[in-house]
Wavefront OBJ file of the C-alpha trace (Angstrom):
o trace
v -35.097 -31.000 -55.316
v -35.327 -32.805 -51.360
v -38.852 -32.485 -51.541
v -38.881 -34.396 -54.877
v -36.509 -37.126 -53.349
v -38.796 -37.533 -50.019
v -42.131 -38.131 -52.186
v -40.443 -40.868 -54.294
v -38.360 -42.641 -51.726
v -41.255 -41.734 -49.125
v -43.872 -43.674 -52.147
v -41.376 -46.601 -52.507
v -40.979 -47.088 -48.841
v -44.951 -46.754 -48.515
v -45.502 -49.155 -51.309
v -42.864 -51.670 -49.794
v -44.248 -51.182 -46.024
v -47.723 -51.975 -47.502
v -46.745 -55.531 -49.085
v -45.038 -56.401 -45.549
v -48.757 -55.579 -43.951
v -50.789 -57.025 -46.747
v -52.653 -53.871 -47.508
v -50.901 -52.994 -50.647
v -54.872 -53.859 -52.597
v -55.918 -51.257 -50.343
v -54.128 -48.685 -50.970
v -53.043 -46.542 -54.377
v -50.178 -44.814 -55.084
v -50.948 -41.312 -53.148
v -51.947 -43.271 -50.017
v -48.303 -45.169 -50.293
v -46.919 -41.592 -50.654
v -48.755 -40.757 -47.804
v -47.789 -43.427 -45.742
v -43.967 -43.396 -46.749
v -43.514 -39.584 -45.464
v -45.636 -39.929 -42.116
v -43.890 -43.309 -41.553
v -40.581 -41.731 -41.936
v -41.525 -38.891 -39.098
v -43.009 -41.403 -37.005
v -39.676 -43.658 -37.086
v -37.662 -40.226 -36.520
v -39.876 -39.922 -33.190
v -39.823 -42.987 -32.218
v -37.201 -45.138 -33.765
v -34.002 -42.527 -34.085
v -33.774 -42.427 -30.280
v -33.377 -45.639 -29.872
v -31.633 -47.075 -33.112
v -29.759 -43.539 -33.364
v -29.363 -42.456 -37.110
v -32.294 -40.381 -38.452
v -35.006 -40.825 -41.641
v -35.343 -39.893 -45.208
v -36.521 -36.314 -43.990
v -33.242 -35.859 -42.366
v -30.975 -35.214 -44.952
v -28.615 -37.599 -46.895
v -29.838 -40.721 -47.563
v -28.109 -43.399 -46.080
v -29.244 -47.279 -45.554
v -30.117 -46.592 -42.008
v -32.269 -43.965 -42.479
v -34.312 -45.842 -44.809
v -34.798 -48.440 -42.668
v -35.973 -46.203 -40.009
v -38.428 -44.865 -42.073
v -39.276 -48.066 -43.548
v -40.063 -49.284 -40.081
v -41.956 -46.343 -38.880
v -44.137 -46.985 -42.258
v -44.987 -50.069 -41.060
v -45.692 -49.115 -37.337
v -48.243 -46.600 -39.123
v -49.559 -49.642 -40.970
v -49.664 -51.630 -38.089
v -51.657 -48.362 -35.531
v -53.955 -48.248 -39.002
v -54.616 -51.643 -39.157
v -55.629 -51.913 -35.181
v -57.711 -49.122 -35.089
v -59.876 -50.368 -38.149
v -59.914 -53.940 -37.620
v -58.997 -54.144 -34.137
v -56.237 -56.526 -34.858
v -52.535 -55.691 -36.258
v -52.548 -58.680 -39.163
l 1 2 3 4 5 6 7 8 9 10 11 12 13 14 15 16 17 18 19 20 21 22 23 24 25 26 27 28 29 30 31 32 33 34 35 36 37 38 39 40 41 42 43 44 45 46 47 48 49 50 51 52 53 54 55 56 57 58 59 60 61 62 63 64 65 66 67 68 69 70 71 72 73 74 75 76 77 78 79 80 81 82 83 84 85 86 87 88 89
């Protein structure tokens, strides 16, 4: 039943990530699946340190952890978007 949880919540916060950075034409609903769950490890590497709480793969959802992982979607975006177009957007 987690599993089941981290693909919606990881599609939603893929989906919402990809409006912020404007590539939400781009993309369908497996790539905002896609997106949501590495976005969510990336802000538990990256972000958790530094913010402290933890992401959607963590365990109970809270607020914070879904903004953590909501931010470390859009990082992804962001390292996507700069290797592609060479620019962030």
């Amino acid at each position: 039943m987690e599993w089941i949880l981290i693909i919606v919540v990881g599609g939603v916060l893929g989906w919402l990530a990809s409006i912020v950075m404007r590539t939400d034409a781009q993309q369908g609903i497996f790539l905002n699946i896609i997106v949501g769950i590495l976005g969510a490890l990336l802000g538990r590497f990256l972000l958790t340190p530094l913010l402290g709480g933890g992401s959607i793969t963590d365990g109970p959802l809270s607020l914070g952890n879904i903004l953590v992982s909501l931010l470390g979607a859009i990082i992804l975006l962001a390292i996507v978007n700069l290797v592609r177009r060479g620019r962030v957007r």
